[in-house]
MIBA-156387 format. One line per field, with one value per atom (N, C-alpha, C): residue number from 1; x negated, y negated, z negated; residue in one letter; atom name. Coordinates in nm, 2 decimals. Layout:
// MIBA-156387
pos: [NUM_...]
u: [X_...]
v: [Y_...]
w: [Z_...]
code: [A_...]
site: [CA_...]
This chain:
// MIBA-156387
pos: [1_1_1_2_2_2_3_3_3_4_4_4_5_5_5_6_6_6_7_7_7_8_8_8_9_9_9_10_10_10_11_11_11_12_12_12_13_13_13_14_14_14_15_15_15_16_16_16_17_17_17_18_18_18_19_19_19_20_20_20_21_21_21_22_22_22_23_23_23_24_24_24_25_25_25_26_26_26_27_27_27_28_28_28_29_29_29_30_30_30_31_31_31_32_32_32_33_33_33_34_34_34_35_35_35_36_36_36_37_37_37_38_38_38_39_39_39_40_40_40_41_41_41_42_42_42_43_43_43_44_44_44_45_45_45_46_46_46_47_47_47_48_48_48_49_49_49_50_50_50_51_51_51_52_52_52_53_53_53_54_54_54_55_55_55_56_56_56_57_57_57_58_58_58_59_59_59_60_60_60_61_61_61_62_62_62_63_63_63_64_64_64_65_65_65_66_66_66_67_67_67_68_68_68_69_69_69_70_70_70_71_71_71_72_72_72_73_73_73_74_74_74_75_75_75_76_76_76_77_77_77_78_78_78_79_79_79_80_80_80_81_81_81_82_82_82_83_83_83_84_84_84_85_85_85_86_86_86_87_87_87_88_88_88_89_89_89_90_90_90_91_91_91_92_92_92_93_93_93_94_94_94_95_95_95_96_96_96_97_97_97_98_98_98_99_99_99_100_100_100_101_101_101_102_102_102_103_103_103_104_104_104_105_105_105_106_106_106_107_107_107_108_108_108_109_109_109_110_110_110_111_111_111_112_112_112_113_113_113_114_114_114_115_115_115_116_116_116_117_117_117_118_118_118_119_119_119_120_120_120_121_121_121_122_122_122_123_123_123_124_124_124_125_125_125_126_126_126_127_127_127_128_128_128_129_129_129_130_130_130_131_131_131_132_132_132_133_133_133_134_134_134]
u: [-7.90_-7.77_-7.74_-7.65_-7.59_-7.49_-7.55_-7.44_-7.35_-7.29_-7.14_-7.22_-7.24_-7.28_-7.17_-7.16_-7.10_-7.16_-7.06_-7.18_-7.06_-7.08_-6.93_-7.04_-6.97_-6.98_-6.86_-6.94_-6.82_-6.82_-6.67_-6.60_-6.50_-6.55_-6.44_-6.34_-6.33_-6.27_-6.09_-6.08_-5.94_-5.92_-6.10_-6.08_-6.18_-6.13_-6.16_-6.27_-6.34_-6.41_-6.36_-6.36_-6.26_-6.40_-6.39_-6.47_-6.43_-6.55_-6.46_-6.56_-6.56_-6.66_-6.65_-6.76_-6.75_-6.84_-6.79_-6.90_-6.95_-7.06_-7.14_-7.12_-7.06_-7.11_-7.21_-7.33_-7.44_-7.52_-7.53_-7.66_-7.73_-7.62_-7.66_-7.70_-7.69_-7.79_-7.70_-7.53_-7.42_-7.36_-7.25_-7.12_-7.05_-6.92_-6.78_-6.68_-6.60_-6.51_-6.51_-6.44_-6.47_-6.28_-6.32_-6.13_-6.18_-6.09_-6.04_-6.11_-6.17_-6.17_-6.06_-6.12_-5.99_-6.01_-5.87_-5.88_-5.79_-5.87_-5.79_-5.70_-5.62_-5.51_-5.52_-5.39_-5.40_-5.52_-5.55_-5.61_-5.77_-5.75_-5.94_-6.02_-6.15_-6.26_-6.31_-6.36_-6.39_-6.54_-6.64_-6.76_-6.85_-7.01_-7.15_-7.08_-7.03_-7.00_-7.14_-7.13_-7.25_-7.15_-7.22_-7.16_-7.27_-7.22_-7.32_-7.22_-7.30_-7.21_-7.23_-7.14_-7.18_-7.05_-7.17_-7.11_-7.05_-7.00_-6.93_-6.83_-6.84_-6.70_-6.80_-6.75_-6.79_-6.76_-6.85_-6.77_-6.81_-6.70_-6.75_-6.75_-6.85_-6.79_-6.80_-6.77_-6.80_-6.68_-6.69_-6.64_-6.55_-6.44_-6.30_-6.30_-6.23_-6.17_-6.00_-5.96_-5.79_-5.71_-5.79_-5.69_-5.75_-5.82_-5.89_-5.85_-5.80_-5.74_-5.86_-5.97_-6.10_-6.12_-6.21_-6.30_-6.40_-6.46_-6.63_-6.71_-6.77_-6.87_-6.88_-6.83_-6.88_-6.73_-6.65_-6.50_-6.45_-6.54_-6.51_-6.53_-6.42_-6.45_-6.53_-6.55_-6.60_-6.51_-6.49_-6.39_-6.45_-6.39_-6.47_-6.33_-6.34_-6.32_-6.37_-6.25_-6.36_-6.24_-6.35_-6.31_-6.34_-6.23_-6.32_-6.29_-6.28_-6.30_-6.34_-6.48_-6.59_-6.56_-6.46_-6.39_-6.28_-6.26_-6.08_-5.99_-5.97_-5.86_-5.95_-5.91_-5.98_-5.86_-5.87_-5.78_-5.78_-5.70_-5.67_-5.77_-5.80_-5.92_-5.89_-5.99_-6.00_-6.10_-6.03_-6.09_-6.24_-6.39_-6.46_-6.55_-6.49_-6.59_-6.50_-6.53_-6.45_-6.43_-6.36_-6.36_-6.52_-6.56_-6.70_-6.80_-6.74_-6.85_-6.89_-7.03_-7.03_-7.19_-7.17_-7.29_-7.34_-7.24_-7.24_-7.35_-7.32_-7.40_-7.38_-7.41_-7.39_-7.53_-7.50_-7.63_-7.54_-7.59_-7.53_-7.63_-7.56_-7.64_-7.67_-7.56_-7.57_-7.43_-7.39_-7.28_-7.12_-7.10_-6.99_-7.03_-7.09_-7.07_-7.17_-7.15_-7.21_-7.23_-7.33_-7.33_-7.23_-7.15_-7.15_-7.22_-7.30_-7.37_-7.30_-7.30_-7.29_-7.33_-7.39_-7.40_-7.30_-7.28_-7.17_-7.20_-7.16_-7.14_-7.19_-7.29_-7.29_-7.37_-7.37_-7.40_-7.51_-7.50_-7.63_-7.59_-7.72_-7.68_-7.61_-7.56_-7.41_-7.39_-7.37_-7.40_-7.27_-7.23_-7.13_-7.11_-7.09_-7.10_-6.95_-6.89_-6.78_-6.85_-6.71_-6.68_-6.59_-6.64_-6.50_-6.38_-6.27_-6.18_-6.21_-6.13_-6.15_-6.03]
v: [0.54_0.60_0.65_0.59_0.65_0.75_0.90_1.00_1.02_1.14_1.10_1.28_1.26_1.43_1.43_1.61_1.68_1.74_1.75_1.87_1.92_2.05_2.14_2.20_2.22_2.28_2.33_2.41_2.48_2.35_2.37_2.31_2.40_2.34_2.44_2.36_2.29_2.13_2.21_2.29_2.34_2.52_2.48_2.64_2.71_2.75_2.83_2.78_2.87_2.80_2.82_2.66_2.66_2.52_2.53_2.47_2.26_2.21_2.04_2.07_1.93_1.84_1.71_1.63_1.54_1.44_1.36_1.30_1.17_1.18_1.04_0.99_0.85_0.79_0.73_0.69_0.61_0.74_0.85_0.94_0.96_0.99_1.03_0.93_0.83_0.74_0.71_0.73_0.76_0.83_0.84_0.98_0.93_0.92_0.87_0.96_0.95_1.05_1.19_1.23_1.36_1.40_1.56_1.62_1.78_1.82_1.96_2.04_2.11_2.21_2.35_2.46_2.53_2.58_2.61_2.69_2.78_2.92_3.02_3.06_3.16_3.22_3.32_3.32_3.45_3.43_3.32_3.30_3.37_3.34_3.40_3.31_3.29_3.24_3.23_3.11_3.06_3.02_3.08_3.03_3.04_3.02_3.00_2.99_2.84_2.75_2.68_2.71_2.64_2.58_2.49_2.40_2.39_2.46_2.38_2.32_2.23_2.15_2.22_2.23_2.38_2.27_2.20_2.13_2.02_1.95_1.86_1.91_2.05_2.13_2.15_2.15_2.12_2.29_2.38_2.48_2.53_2.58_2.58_2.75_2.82_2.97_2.92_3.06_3.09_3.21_3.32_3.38_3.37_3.47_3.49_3.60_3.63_3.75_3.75_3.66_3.64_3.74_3.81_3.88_4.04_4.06_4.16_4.29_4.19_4.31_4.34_4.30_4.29_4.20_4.15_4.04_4.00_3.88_3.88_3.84_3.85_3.87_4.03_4.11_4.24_4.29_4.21_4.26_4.12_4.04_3.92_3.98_3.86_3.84_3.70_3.74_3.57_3.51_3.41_3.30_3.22_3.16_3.04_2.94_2.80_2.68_2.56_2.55_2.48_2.32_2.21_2.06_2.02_1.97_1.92_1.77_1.70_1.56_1.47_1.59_1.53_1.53_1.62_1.64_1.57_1.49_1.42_1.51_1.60_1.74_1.86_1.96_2.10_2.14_2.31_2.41_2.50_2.59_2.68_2.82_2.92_2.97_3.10_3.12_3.24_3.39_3.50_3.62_3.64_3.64_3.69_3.83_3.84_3.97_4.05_4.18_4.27_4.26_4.36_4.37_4.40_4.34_4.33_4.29_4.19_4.13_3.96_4.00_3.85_3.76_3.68_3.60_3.52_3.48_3.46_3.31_3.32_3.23_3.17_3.12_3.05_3.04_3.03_3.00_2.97_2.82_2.74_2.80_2.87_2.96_2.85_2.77_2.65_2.59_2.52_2.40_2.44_2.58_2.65_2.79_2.85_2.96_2.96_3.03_3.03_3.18_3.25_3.37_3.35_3.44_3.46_3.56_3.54_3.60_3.68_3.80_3.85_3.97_4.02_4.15_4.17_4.34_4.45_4.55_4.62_4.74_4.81_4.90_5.06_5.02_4.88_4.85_4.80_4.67_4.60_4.47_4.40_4.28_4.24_4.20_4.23_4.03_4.07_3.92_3.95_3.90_3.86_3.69_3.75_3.62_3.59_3.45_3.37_3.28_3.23_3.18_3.05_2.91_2.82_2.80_2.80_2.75_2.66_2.63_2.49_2.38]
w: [-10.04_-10.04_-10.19_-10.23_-10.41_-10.38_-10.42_-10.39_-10.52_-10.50_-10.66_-10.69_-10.84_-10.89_-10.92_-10.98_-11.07_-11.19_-11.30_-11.37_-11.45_-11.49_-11.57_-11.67_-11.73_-11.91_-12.00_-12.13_-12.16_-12.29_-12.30_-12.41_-12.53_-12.66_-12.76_-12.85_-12.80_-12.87_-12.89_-12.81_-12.87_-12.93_-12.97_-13.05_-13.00_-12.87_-12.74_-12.63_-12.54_-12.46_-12.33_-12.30_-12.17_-12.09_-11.97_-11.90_-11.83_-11.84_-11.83_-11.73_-11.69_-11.58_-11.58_-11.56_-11.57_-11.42_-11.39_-11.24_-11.24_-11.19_-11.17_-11.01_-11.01_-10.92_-10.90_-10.96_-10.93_-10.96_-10.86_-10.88_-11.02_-11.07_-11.21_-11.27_-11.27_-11.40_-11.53_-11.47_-11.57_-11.54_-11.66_-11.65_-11.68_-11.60_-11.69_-11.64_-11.52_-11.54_-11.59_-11.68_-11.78_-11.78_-11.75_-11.76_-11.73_-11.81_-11.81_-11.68_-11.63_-11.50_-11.54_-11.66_-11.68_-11.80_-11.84_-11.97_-11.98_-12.02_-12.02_-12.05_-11.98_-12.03_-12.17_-12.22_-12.38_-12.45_-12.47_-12.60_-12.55_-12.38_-12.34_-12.34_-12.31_-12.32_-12.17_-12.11_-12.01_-12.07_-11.99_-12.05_-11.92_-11.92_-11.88_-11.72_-11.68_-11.51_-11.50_-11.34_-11.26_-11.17_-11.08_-10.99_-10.85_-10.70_-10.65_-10.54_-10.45_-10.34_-10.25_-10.15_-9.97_-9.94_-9.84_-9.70_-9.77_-9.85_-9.93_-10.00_-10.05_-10.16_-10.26_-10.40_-10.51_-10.52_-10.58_-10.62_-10.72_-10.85_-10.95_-10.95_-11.05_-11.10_-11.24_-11.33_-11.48_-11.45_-11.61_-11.65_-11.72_-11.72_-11.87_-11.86_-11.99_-12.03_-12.05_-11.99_-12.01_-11.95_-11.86_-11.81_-11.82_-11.87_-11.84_-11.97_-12.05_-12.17_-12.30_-12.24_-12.34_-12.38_-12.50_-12.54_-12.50_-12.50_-12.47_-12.32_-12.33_-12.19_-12.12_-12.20_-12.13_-12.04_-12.09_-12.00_-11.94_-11.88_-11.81_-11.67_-11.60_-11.43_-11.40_-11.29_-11.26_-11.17_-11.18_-11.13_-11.01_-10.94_-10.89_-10.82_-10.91_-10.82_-10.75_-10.67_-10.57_-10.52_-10.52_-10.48_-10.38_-10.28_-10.18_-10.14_-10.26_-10.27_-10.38_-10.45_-10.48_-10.66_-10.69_-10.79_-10.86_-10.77_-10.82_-10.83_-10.75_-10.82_-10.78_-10.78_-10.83_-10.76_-10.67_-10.66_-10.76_-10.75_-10.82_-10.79_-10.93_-10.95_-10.88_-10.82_-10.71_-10.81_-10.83_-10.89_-10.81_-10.81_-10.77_-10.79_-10.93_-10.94_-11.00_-11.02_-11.09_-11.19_-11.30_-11.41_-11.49_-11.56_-11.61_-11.55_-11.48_-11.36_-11.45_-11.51_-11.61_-11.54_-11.63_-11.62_-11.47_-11.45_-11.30_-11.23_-11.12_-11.03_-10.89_-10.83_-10.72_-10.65_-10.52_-10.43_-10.30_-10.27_-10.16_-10.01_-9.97_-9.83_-9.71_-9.67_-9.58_-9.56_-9.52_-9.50_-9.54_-9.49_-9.50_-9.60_-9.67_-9.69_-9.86_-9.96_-10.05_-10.11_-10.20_-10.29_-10.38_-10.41_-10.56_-10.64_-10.75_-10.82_-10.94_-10.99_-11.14_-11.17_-11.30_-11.32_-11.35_-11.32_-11.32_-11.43_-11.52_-11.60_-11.51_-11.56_-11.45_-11.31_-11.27_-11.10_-11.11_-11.24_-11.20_-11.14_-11.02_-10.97_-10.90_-10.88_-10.74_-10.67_-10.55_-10.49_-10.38_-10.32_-10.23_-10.16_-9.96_-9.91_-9.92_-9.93_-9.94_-9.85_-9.71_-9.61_-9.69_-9.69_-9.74_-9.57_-9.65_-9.55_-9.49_-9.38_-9.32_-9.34]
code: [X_X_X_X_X_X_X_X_X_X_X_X_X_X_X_X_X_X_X_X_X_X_X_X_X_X_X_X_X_X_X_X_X_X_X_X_X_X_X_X_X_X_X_X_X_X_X_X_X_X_X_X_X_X_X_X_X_X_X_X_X_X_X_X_X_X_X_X_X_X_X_X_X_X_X_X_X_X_X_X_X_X_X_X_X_X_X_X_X_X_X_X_X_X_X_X_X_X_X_X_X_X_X_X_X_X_X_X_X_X_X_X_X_X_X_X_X_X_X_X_X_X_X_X_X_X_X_X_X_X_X_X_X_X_X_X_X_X_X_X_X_X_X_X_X_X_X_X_X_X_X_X_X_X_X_X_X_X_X_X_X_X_X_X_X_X_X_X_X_X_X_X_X_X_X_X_X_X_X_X_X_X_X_X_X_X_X_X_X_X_X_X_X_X_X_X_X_X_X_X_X_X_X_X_X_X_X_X_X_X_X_X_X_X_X_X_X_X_X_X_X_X_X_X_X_X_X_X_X_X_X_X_X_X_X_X_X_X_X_X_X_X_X_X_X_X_X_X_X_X_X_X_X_X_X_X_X_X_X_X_X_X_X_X_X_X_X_X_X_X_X_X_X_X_X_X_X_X_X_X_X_X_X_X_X_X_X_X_X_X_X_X_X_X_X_X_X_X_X_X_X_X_X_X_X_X_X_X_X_X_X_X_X_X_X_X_X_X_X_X_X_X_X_X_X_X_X_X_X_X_X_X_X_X_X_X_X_X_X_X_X_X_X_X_X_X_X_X_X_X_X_X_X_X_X_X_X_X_X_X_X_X_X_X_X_X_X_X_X_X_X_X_X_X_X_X_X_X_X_X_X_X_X_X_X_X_X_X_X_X_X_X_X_X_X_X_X_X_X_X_X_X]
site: [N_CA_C_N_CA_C_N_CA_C_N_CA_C_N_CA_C_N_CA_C_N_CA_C_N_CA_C_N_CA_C_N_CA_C_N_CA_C_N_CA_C_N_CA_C_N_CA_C_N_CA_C_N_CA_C_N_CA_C_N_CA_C_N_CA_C_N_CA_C_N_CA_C_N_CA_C_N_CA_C_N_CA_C_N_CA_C_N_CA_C_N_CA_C_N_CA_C_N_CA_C_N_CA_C_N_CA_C_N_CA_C_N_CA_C_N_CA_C_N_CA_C_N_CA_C_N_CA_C_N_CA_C_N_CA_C_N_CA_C_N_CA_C_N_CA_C_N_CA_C_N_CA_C_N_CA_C_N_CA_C_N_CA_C_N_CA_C_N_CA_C_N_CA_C_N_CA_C_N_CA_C_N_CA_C_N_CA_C_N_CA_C_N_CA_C_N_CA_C_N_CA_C_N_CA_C_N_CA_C_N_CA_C_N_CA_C_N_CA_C_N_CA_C_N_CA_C_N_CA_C_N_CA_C_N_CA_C_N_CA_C_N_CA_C_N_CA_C_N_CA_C_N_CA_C_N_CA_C_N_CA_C_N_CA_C_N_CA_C_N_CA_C_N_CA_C_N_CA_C_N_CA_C_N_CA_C_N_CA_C_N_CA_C_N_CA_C_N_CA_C_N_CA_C_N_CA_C_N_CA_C_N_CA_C_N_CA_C_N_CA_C_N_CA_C_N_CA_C_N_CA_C_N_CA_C_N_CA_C_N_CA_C_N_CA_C_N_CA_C_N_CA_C_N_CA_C_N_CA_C_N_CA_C_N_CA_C_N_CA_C_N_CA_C_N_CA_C_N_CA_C_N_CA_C_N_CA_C_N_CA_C_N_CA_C_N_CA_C_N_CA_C_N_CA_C_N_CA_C_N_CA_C_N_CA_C_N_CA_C_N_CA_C_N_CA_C_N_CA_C_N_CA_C_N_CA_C_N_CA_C_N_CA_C_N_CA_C_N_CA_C_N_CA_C_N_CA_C_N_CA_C_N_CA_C_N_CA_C]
């Protein structure tokens, strides 16, 4: 069975770091389709995305600062989008962590449900369960 990967990274090709992806259909042995996943608002920085699969949804996190009125990694949220046809389009980015919630992560729990991971200012490690839609 040849399954189709993903894999996302940051990109600064317009200055800024804003996040692409790119997918293999032959189980990784190539990579061709390559496009945009997001790029931030006001001139913010979209940086350090993971990707895992839960149940057949692709779901991406990473960090910005676009909205947060700060610079950097220390006044970022974490974001997360999510695909659920294998990366041919992407929804729109869901807020997961607070203000100064950086460095984020993923952990695929089982078919439907995944962690989000980030340190917090002041808190420390902070994890939360997400239920995907149906």
């Amino acid at each position: 069975m040849v399954r189709t990967n993903s894999a996302v990274f940051e990109n600064t090709e317009s200055g800024f770091f804003s996040i692409d992806y790119v997918i293999s259909h032959d189980d990784g042995r190539s990579w061709g389709e390559r496009g945009r996943l997001y790029t931030a608002k006001n001139n913010g920085e979209a940086i350090a995305p993971q990707v895992v699969n839960v149940g057949g949804t692709l779901v991406v996190s990473f960090m910005t600062d676009e909205s947060t009125g700060s610079n950097g990694a220390d006044g970022a949220q974490m974001k997360v989008i999510t695909s659920t046809n294998g990366g041919k389009t992407w929804n729109g980015s869901v807020v997961t962590g607070e203000v100064a919630s950086h460095w984020p992560g993923l952990f695929a729990r089982d078919s439907t449900h995944f962690l989000a991971l980030y340190s917090k200012n002041g808190v420390g490690a902070v994890s939360q369960l997400y239920q995907l839609a149906n």
